[in-house]
SEKEKE-836443 format. One line per 10 residues: number of its first residue (from 1); their letters; for each residue x, y, z of N, C-alpha, C, O. Coordinates in pm, whole numbers, plus 32768, in hexadecimal, padded with zeros to 4 digits. Example, Ala and Ser with C-alpha at 12.3 -4.5 7.8 and 13.67 -1.06 7.14 Angstrom:
SEKEKE-836443
1 = AS = 8527:7DC7:830C:84CE:7E3E:830C:8528:7EB6:830C:8590:7EB4:834E | 8505:7F1F:82C4:8557:7F96:82CA:850A:8003:8313:853D:8072:8324
END
This chain:
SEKEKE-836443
1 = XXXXXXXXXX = 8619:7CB7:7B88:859A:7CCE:7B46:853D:7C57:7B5E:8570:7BE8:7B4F | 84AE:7C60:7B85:8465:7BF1:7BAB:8434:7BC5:7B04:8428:7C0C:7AA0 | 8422:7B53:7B11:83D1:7B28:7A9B:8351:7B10:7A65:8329:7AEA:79F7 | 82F1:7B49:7B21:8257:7B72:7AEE:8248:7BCF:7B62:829A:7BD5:7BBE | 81F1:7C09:7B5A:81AC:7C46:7BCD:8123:7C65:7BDF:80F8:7C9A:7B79 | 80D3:7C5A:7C30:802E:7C60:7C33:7FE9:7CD7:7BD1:802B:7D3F:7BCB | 7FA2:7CD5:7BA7:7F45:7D13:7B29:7EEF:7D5C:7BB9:7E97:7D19:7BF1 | 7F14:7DEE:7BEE:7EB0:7E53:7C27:7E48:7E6F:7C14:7E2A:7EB4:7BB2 | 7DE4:7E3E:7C76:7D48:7E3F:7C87:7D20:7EC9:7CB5:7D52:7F10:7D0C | 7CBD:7EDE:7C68:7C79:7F87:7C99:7C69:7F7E:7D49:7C52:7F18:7D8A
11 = XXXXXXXXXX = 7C77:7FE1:7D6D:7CAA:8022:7DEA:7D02:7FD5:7E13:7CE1:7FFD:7E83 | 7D5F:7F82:7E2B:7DBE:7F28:7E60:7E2C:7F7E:7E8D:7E72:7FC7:7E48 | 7E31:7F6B:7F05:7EB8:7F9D:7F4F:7F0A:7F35:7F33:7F06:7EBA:7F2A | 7F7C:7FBA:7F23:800F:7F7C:7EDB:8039:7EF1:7F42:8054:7E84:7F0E | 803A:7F04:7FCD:806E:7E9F:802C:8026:7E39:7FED:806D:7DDF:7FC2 | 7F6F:7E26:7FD0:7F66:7DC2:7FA8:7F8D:7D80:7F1A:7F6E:7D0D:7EFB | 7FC9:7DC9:7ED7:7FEC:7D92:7E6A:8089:7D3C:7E7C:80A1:7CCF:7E47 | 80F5:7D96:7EDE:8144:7D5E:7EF1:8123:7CE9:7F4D:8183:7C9C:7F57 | 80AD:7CC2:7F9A:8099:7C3D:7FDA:806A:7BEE:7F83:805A:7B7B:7FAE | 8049:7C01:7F07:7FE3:7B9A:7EC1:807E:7B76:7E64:8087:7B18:7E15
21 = XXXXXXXXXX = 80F8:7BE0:7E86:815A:7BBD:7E16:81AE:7B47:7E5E:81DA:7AE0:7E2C | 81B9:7B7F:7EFF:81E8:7B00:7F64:81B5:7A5F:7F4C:81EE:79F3:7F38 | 8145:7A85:7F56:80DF:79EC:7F70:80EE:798E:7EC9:80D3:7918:7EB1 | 811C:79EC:7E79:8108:798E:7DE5:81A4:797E:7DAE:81BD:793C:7D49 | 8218:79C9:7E06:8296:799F:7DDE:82C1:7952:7DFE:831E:7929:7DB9 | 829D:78FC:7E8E:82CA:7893:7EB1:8337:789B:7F07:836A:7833:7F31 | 8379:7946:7F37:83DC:794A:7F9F:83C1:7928:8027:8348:7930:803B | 83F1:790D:8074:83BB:78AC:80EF:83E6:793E:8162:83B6:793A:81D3 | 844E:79CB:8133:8461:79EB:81BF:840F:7AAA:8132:840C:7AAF:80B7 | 83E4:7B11:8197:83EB:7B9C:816B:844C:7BB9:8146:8458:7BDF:80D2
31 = XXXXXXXXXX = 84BF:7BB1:81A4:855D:7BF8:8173:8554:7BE3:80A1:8556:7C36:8047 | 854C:7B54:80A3:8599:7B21:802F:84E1:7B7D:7FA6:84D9:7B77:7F2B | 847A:7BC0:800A:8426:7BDB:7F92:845A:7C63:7F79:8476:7C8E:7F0A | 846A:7CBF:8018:8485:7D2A:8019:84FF:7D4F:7F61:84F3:7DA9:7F0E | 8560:7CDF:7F67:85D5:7CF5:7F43:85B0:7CA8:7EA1:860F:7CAD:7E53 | 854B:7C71:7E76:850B:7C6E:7E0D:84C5:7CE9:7DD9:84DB:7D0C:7D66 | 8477:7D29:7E23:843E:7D8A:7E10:8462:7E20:7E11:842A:7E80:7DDD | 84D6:7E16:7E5F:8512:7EBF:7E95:8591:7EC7:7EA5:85BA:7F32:7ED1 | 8601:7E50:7E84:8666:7E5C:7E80:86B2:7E42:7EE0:8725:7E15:7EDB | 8657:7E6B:7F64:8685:7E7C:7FE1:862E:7E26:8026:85BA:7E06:8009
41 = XXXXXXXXXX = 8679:7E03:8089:8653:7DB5:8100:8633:7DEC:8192:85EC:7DB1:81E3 | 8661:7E42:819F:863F:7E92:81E6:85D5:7F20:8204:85D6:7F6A:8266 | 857C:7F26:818A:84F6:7F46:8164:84A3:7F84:81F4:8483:7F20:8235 | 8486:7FD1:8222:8413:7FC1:8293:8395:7FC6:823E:837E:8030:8204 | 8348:7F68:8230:82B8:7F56:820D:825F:7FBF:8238:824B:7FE5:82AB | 8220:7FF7:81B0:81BC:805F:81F4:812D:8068:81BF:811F:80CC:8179 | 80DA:8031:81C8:8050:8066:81C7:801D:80CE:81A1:8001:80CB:8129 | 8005:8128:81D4:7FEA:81A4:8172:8040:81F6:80FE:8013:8209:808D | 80E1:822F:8135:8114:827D:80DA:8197:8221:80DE:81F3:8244:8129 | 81A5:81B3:8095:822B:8179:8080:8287:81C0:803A:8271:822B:8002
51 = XXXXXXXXXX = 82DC:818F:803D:838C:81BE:800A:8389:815A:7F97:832D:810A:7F85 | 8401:8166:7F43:843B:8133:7EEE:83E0:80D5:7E6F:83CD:8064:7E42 | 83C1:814C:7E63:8349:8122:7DCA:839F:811B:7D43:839A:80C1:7CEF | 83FC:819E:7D3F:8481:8186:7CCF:84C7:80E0:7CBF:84CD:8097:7C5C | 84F6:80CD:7D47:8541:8058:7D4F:84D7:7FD5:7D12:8502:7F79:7CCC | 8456:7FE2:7D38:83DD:7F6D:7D0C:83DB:7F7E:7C78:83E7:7F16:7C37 | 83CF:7FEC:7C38:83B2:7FF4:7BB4:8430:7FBF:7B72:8413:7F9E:7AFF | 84AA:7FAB:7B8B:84E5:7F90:7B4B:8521:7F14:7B42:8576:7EFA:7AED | 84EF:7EB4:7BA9:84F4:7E26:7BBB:8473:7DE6:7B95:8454:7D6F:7B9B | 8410:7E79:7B5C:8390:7DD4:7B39:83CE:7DF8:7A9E:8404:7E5A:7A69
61 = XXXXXXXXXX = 83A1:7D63:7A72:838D:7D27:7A09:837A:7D72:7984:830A:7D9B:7965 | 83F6:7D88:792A:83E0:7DEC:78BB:837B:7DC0:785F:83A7:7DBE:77EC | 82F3:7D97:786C:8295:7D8B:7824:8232:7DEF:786D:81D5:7E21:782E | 824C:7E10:7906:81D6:7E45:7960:81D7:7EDA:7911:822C:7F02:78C1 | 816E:7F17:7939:8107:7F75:790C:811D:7FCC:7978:814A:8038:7952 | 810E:7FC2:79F0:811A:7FEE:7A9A:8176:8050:7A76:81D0:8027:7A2D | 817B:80F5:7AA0:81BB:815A:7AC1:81CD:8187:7B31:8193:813F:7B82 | 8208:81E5:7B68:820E:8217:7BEF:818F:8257:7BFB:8174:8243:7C71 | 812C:829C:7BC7:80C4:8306:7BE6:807E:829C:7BEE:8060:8270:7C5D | 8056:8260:7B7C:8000:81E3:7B80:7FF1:819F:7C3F:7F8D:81B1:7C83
71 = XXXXXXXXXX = 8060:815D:7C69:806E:815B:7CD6:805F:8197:7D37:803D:8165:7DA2 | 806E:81E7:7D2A:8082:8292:7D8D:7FFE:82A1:7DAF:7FCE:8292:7E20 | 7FB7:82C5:7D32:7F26:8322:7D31:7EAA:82BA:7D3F:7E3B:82DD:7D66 | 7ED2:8227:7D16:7E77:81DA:7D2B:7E58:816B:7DA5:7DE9:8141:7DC5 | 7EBF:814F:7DD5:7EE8:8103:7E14:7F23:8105:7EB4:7F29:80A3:7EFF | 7F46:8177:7ECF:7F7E:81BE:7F51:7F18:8251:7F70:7ED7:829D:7F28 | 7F2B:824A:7FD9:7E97:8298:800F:7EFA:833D:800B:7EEA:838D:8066 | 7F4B:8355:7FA9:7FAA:83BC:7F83:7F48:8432:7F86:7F55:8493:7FD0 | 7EE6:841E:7F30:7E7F:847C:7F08:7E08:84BB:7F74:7DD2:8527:7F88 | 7E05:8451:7FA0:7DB7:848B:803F:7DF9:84DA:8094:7DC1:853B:80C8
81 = XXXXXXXXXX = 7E89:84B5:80B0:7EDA:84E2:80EF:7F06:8584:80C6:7F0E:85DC:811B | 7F1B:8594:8058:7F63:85E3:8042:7EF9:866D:7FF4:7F26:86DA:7FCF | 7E76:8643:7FEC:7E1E:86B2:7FA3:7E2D:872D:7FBC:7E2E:877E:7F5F | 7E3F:875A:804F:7E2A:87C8:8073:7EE6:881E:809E:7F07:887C:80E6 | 7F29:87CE:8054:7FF2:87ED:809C:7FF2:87F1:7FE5:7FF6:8792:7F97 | 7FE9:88A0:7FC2:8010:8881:7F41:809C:88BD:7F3C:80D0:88ED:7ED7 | 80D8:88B3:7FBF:8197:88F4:7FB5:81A0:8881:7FC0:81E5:885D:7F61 | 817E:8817:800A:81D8:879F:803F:81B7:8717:7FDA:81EF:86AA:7FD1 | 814B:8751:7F99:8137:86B0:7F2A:8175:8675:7ED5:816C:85FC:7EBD | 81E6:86F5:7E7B:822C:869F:7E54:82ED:8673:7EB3:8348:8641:7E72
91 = XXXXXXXXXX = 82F4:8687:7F04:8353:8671:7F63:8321:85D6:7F81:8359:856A:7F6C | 82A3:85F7:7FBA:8272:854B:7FDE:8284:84D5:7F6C:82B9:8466:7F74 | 8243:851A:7EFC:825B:84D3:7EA0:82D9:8494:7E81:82E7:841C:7E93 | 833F:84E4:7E4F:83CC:84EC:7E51:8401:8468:7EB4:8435:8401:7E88 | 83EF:847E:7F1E:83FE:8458:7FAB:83F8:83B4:7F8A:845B:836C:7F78 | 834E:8381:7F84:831F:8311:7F51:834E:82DB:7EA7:833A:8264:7E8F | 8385:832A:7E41:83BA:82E5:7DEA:8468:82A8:7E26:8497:8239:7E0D | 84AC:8317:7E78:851E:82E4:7EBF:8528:8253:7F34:84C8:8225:7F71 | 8597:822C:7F39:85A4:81BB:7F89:85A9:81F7:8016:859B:819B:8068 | 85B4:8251:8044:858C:82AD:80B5:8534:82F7:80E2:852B:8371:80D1
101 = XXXXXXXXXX = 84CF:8295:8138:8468:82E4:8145:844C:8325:81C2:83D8:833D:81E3 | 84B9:8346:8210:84A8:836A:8298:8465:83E3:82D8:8435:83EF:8349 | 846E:8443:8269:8417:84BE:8274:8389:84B7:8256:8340:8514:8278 | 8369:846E:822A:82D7:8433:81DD:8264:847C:8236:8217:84D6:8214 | 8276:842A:82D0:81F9:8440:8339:81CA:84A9:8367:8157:84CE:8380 | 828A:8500:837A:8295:8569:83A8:8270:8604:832D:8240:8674:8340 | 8295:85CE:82D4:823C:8654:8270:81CC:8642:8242:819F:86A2:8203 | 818A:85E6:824C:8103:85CC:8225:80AF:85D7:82C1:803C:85B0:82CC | 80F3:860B:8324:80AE:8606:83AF:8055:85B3:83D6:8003:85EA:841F | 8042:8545:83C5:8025:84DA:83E7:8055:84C6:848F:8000:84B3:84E6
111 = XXXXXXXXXX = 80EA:84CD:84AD:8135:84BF:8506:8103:8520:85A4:8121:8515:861B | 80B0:8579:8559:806D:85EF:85BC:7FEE:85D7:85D2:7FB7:85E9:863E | 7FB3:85A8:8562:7F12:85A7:8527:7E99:856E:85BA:7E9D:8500:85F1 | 7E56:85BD:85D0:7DEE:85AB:8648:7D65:851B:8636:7D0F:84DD:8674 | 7DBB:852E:858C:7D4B:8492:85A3:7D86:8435:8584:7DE7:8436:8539 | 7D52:83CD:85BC:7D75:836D:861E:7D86:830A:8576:7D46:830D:850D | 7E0A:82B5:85AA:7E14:8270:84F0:7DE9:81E0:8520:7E00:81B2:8590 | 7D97:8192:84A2:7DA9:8129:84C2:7DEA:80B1:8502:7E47:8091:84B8 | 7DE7:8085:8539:7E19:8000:8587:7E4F:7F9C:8554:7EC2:7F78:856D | 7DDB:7F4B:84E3:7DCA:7F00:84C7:7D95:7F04:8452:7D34:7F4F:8445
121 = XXXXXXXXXX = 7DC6:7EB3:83D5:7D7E:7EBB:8336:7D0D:7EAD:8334:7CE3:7E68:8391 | 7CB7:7ED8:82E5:7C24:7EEC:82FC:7BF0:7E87:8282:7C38:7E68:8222 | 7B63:7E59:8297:7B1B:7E0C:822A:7AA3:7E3C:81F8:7A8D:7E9E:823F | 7A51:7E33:81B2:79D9:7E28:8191:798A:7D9D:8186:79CD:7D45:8150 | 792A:7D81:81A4:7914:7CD8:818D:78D0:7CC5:811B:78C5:7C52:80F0 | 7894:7D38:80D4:7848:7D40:803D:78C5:7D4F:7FEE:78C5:7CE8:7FAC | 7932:7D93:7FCD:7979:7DA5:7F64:79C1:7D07:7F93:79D1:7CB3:7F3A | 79DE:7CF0:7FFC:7A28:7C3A:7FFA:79DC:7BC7:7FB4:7A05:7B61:7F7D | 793F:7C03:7FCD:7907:7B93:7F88:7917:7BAE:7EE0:7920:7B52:7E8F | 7917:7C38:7EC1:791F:7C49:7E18:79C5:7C41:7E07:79F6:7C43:7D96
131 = XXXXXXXXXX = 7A0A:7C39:7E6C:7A98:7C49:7E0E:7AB6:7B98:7E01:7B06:7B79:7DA9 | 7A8D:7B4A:7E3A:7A82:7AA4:7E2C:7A59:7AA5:7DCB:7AA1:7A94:7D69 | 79C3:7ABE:7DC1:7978:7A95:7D2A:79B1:7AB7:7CBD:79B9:7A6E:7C5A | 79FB:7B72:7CCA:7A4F:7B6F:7C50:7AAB:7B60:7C0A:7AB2:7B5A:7B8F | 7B21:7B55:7C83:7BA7:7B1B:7C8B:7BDD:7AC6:7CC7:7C57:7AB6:7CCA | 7B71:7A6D:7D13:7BA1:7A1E:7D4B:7C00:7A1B:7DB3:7C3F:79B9:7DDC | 7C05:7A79:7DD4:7C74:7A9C:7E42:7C22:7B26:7EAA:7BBA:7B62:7E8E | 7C72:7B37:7F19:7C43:7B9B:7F73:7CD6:7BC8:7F4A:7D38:7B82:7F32 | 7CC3:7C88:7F47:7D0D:7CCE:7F4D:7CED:7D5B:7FC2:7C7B:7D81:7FDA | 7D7C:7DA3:8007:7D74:7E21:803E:7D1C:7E82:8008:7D50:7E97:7F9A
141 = XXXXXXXXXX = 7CD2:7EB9:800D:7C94:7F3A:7FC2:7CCC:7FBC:8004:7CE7:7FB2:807C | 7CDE:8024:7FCE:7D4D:8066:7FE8:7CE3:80DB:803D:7D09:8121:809B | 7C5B:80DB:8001:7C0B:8155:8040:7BC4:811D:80AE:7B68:815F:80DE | 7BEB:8082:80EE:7BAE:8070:8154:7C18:80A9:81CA:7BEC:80D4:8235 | 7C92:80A6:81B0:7CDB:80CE:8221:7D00:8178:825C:7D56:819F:82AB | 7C90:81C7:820A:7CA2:8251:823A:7C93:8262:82CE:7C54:821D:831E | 7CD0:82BF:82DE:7C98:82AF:8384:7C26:82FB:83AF:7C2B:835F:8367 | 7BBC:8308:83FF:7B4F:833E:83F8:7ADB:832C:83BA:7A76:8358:83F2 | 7AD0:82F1:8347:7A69:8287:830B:7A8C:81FC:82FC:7AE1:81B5:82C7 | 79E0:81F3:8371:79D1:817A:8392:7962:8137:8380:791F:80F7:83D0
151 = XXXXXXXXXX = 794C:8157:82C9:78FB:80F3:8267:7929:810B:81E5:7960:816B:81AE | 7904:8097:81C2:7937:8081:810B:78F2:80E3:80B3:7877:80E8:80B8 | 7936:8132:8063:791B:8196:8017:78B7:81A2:7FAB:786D:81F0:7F6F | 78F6:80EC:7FB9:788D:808B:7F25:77F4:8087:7F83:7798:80D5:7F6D | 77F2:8036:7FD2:778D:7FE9:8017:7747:8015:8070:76D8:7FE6:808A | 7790:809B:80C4:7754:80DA:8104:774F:8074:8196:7722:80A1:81FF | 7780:7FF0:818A:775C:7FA5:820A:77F2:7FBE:8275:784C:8007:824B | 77FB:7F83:82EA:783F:7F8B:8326:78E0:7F5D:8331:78EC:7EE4:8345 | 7947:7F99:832A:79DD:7F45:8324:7A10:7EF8:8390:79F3:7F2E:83FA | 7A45:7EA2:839C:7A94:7E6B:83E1:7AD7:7E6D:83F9:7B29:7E91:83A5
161 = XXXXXXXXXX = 7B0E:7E49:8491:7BC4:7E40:849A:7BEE:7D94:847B:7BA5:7D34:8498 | 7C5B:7D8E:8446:7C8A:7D11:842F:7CD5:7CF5:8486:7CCC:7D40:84E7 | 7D35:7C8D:848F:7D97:7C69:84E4:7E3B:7CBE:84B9:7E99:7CD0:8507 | 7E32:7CE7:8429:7EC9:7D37:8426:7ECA:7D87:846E:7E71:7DDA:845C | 7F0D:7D9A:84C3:7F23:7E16:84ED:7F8B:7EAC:8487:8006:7EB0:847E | 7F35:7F06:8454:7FAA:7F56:841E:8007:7F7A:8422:803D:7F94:83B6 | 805F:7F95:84BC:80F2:7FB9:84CC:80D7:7F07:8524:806F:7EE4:855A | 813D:7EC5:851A:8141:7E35:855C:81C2:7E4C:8594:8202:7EB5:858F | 81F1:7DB0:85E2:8272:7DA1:85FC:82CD:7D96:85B2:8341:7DBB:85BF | 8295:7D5C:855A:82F3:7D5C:84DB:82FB:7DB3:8465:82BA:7DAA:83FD
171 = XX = 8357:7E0A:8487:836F:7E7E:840B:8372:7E45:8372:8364:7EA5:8326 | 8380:7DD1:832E:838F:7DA8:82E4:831A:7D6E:82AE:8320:7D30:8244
END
């Protein structure tokens, strides 16, 4: 069980919450956050529709507030994904509360899908400048990384690619 975990910022993708949980625990390798956070070490990191949200909820901190839907519906681009698959939404779901998420891509057709997925994590340079001023920190925003819109929802200005790359060399 961890003994804190980051307080979730409106639109914040889950990955970035688990990086802001990396950067403030002080573990020096992923393996050892993965296995703070999910039990497992062997985790494949996912960006849009992650796995093992059960296993997270039950290692944060019995003071946290954080549920699986909470996560799910706010935080993972679940809801974009899955609007129009009303046989397959809760399978996906299911899928992403389990530590197995291998079917994930493939029933949410993503794995088929004709448009083209991001590359690379996306930014806004207006919400970076307001998420400093208000939290002092830069966080993921979860509705910049849809694929196919390519401006901020808020701002209307243009997104960026960053240097993450979304699927990387490193699965972890």
């Amino acid at each position: 069980m961890m003994l804190f975990f980051p307080t979730p910022y409106p639109d914040e993708l889950l990955f970035s919450l688990c990086s802001r949980y990396f950067v403030r625990s002080g573990n020096i390798s992923y393996k050892g956050t993965l296995d703070d956070l999910f039990s497992n070490r062997s985790l494949t990191a996912s960006i849009s529709l992650p796995s093992g949200i059960d296993s997270l909820i039950k290692n944060l901190p019995p003071y946290s507030k954080v549920n699986d839907e909470q996560l799910i519906h706010q935080h993972t681009l679940y809801l974009f994904h899955t609007a129009f698959l009303y046989e397959q939404a809760d399978s996906i779901y299911q899928a992403m509360c389990s530590d197995d998420g291998k079917g994930i891509y493939v029933q949410s057709g993503l794995n088929a899908s004709g448009v083209p997925q991001n590359e690379f994590l996306r930014y806004c340079n207006q919400c970076n400048k307001e998420d400093m001023e208000t939290y002092g920190e830069l966080y993921w925003h979860r509705s910049h990384q849809l694929s196919g819109v390519n401006c901020c929802l808020m701002h209307f200005t243009p997104l960026y690619d960053s240097s993450i790359k979304v699927v990387g060399s490193n699965k972890h």
